[in-house]
SENU-423919 format. One record per residue (C-alpha): residue number from 1; x, y, z. Coordinates in steps of 0.5 Angstrom, whole numbers. Each point is the difference from the previous one (the first is absolute). Last residue first. Layout:
(NUM, (X, Y, Z))
...
END
This chain:
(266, (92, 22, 314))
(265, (4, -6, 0))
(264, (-1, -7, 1))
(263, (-8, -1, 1))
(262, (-4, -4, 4))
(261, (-8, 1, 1))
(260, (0, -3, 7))
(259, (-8, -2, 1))
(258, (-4, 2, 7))
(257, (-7, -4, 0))
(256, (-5, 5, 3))
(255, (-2, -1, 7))
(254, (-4, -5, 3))
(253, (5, -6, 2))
(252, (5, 5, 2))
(251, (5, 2, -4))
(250, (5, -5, -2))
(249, (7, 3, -4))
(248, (0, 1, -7))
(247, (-1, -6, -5))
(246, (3, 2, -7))
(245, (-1, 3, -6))
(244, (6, 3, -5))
(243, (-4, 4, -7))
(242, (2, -1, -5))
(241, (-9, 0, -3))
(240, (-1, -7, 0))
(239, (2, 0, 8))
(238, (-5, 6, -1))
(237, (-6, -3, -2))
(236, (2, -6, 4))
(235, (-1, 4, 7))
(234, (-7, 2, -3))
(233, (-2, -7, -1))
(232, (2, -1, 7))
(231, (-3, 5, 3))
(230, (-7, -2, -3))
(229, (-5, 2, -4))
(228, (5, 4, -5))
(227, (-3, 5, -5))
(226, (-2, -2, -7))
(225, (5, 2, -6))
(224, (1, 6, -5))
(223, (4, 3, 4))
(222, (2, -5, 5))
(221, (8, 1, -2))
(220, (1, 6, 0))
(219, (-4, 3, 7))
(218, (4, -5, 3))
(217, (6, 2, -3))
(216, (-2, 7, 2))
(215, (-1, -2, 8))
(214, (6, -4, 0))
(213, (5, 7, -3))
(212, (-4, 4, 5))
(211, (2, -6, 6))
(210, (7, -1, -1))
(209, (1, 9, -2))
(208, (-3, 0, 7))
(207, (6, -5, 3))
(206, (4, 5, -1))
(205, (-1, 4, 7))
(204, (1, -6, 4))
(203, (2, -8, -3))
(202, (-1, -6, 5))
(201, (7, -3, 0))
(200, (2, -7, -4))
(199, (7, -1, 0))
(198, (3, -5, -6))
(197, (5, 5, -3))
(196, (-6, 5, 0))
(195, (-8, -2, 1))
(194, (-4, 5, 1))
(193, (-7, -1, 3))
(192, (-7, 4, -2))
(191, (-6, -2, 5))
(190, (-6, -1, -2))
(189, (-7, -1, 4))
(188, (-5, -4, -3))
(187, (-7, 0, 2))
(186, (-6, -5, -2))
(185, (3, -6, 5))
(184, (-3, 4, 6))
(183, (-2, 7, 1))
(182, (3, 7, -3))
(181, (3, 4, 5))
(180, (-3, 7, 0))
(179, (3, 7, 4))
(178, (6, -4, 3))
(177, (3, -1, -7))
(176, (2, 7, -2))
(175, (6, 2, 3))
(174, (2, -8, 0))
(173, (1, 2, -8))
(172, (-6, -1, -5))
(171, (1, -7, -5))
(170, (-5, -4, 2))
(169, (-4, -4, -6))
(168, (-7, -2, 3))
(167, (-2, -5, -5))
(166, (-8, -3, 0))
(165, (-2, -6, 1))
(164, (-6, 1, 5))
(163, (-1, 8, -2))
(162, (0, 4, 7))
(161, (5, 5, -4))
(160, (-4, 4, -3))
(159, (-6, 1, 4))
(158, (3, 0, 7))
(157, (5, 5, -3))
(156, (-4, 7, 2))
(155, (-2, -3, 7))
(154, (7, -2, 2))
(153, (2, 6, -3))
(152, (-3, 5, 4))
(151, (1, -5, 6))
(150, (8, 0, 0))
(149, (1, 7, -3))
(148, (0, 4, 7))
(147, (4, -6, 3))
(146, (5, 1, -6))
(145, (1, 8, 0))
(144, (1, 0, 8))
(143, (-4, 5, 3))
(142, (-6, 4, -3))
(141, (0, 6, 4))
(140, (8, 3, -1))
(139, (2, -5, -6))
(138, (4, -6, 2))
(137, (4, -2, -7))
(136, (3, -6, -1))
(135, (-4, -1, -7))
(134, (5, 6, -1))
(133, (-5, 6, -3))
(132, (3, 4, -6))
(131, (-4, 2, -4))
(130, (-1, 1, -9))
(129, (-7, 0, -3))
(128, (-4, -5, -1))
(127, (-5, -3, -5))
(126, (-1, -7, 1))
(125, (3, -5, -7))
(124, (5, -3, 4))
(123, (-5, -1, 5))
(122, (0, 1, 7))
(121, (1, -1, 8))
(120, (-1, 3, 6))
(119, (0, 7, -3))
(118, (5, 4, 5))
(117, (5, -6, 3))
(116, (-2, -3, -7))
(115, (1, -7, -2))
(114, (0, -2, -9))
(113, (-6, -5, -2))
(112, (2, -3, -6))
(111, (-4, -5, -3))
(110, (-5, 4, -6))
(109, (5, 5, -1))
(108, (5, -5, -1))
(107, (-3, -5, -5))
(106, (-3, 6, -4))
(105, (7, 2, -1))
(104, (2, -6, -2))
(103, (-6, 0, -6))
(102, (3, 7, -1))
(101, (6, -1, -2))
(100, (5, 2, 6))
(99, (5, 6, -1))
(98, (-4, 3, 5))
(97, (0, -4, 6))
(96, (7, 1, 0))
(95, (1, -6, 6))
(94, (6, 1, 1))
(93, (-1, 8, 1))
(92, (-6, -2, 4))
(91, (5, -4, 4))
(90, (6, 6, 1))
(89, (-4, 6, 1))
(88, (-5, 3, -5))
(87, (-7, 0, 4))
(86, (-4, 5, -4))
(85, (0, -2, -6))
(84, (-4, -7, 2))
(83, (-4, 4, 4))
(82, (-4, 2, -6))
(81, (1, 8, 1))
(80, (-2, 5, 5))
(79, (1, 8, 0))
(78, (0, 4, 7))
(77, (-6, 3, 4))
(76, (-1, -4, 6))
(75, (8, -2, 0))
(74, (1, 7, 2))
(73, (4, -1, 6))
(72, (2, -7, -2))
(71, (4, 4, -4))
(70, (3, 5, 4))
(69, (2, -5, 5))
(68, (4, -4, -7))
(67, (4, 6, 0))
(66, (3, 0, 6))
(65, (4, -5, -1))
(64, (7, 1, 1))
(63, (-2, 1, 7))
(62, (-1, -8, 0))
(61, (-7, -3, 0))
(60, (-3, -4, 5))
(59, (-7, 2, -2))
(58, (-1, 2, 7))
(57, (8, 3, 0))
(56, (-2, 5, -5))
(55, (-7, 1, 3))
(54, (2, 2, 5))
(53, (6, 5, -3))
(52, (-6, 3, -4))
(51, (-4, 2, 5))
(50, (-7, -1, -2))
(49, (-2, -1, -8))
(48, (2, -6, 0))
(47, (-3, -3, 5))
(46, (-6, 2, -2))
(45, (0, -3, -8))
(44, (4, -6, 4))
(43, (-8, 0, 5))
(42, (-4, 1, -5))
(41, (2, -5, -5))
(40, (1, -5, 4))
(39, (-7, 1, 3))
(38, (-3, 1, -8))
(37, (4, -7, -2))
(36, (-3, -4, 6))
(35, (-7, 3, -2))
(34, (1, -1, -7))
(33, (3, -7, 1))
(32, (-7, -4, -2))
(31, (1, 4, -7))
(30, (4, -5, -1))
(29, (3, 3, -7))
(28, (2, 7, 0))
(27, (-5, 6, -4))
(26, (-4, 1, 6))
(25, (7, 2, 4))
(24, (1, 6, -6))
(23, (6, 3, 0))
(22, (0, 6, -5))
(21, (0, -3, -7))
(20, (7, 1, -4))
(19, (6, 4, -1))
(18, (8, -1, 3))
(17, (-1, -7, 2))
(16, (6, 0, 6))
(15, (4, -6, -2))
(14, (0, -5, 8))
(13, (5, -2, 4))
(12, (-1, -2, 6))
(11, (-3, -7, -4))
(10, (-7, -3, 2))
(9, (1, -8, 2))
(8, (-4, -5, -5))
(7, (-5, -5, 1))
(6, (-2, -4, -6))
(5, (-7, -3, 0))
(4, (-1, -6, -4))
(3, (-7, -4, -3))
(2, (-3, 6, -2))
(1, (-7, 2, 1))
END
């Protein structure tokens, strides 16, 4: 049992794994999402081959992109890779999980937890193919994606995050924060603040590469050293690793603890 749990949005951009195993949900971690990952997958794979124009607009796609319909139409017989090559967008590019040393890559595989609008939530190193599904999503049958996942993924994370002392490391976007919170003074939220000339605004798009590049330096810097018991301890780590930290705005008493990390260009 790790004493972290990093939690990590998906990317819409994802590296289609040109060979691999067919999709296999018995070969995912948390087997307790099976069933939820079994309906998702259903109910996106009969979507997608219905009328394509419906499903186009259901998955919030724009006519550009069709293509991704077609994909998720075959999605039970396509190719998987870890999922850590998969997802390949701005933060997973920051984190570079593959250019880590090994001890630094056993740390993320064993902490981070990266949320699915189609699987819940996974590991880097779970087999996946390449989807697209929004966590925004309102599938036909299932209705909205954060509600369907919420008690799945209850049941499924009582076991790894119900840990006294235990650091929930939240760094998903509010897309996927509705599906599961972590409780009391164990959870950490993070935001990433600009700080120019002064002036301080809460960074958008490029506060992805923020995130990656804090995830990877953990990683780094707790190699070969014992887990953070506590938020606090966690926080020092990466005060002594660059990063900026500071005290974000009060949450509710018990809600995660929010934490501004600052940075002067992205």
């Amino acid at each position: 049992m790790t004493d972290v749990l990093v939690l990590l949005p998906p990317s819409e951009a994802k590296t289609e794994p040109a060979t691999g195993p067919r999709l296999d949900l018995a070969a995912m971690s948390l087997p307790a999402l099976r069933p939820a990952r079994r309906r998702t997958l259903t109910a996106l794979v009969r979507l997608a081959r219905g009328d394509l124009e419906t499903a186009r607009t259901t998955l919030k796609l724009s006519p550009g992109q069709v293509d991704e319909v077609r994909r998720d139409a075959t999605l039970r017989a396509a190719p998987t890779a870890p999922a850590a090559e998969v997802y390949s967008g701005v933060l997973f590019g920051a984190l570079d999980a593959a250019s880590l040393p090994p001890a630094a890559r056993a740390r993320l595989d064993a902490w981070v937890l990266v949320w699915s609008g189609l699987w819940g939530a996974v590991r880097l190193s779970d087999p996946i193919p390449a989807y697209r599904l929004s966590g925004a999503v309102s599938l036909p049958g299932l209705g909205p994606l954060a509600a369907h996942w919420r008690p799945a993924l209850a049941r499924a994370l009582r076991p790894l995050a119900d840990v006294e002392g235990q650091v929930v490391l939240d760094l998903r976007s509010g897309t996927y924060t509705g599906s599961w919170t972590p409780s009391g003074p164990r959870g950490l939220t993070v935001r990433v603040v600009q700080e120019q000339a002064g002036t301080r605004t809460v960074a958008s798009h490029a506060n992805k590469a923020a995130k990656g590049r804090l995830v990877r330096s953990l990683a780094l810097a707790l190699a070969d050293q014992p887990d953070p018991c506590t938020p606090d301890e966690l926080l020092d780590v990466l005060r002594a690793a660059g990063h900026r930290l500071e005290p974000g705005p009060r949450g509710t008493t018990a809600g995660p603890r929010v934490v501004d990390v600052v940075v002067e260009a992205l």
